[in-house]
C-alpha positions as a Markdown table, in Angstrom:
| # | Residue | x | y | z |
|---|---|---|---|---|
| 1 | Unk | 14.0 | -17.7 | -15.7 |
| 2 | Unk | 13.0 | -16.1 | -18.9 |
| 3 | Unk | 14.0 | -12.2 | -19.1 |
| 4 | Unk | 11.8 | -10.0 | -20.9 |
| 5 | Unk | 13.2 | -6.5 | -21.9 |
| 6 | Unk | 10.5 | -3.2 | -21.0 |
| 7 | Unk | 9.4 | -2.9 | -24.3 |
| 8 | Unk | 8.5 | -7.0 | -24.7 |
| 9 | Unk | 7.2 | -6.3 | -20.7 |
| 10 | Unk | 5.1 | -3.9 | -21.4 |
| 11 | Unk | 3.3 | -5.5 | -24.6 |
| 12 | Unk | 3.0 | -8.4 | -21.9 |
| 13 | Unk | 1.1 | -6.4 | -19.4 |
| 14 | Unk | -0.6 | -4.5 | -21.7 |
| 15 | Unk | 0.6 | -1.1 | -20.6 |
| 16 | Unk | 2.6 | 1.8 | -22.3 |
| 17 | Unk | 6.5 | 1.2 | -22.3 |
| 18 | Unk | 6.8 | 4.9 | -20.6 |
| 19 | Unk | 4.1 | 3.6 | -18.2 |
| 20 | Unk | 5.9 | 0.7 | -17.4 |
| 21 | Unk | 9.2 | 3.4 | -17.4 |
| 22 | Unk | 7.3 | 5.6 | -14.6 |
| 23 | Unk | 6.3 | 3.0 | -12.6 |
| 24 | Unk | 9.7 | 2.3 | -12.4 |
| 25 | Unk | 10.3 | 5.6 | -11.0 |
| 26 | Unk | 7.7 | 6.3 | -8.9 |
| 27 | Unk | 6.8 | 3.1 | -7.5 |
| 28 | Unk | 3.7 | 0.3 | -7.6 |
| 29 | Unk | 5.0 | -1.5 | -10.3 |
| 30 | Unk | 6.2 | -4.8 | -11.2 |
| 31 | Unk | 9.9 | -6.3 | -9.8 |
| 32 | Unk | 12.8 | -5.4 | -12.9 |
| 33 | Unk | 16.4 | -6.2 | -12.5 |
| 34 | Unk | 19.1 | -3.7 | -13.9 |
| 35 | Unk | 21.5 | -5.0 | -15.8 |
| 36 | Unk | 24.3 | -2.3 | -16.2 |
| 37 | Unk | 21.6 | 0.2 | -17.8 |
| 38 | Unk | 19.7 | -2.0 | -19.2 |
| 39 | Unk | 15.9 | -3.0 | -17.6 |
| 40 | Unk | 14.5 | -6.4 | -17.5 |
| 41 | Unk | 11.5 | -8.3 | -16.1 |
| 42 | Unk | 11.3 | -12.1 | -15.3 |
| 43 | Unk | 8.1 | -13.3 | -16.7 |
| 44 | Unk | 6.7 | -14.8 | -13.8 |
| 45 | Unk | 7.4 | -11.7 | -11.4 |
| 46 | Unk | 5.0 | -9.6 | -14.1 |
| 47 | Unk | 2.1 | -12.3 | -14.4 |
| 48 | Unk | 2.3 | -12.7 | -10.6 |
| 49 | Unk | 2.1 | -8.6 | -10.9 |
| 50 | Unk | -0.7 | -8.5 | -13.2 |
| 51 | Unk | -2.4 | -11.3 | -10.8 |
| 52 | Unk | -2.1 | -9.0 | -7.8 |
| 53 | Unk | -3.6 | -6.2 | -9.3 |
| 54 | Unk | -6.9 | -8.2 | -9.4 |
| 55 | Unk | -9.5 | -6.9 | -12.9 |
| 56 | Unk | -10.3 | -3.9 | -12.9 |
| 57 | Unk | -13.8 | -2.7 | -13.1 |
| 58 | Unk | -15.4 | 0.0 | -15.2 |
| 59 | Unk | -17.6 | 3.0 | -13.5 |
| 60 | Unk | -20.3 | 1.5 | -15.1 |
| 61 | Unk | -20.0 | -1.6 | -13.0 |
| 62 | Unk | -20.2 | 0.7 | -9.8 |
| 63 | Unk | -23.3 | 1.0 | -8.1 |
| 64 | Unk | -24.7 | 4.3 | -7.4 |
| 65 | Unk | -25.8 | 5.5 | -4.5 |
| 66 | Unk | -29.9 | 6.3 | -3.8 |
């Protein structure tokens, strides 16, 4: 069970730590652990979060209506 600390979890998910930091907060992110004060992140818990959150697609790729 590889641990991952927010910075290194957030470079892995490709978001902003203080993203990562107010998901945290507000919800809708991936599962962390607290250890004392510090954050971590088991690696499979954030690829199974990125997984979940299917690819996102542009507003280009969104058809208009007539």
């Amino acid at each position: 069970m590889p641990l991952l600390d927010a910075k290194e979890a957030a470079e892995l998910v490709k978001l902003a730590p203080a993203t990562l930091a107010k998901l945290r907060v507000v919800g809708g992110g991936p599962p962390y652990i607290k250890i004392g004060a510090r954050v971590v992140y088991e690696v499979a818990d954030l690829e199974a979060w990125v997984a979940a959150r299917g690819k996102r697609r542009s507003t280009s790729d969104t058809p208009r209506a007539a």
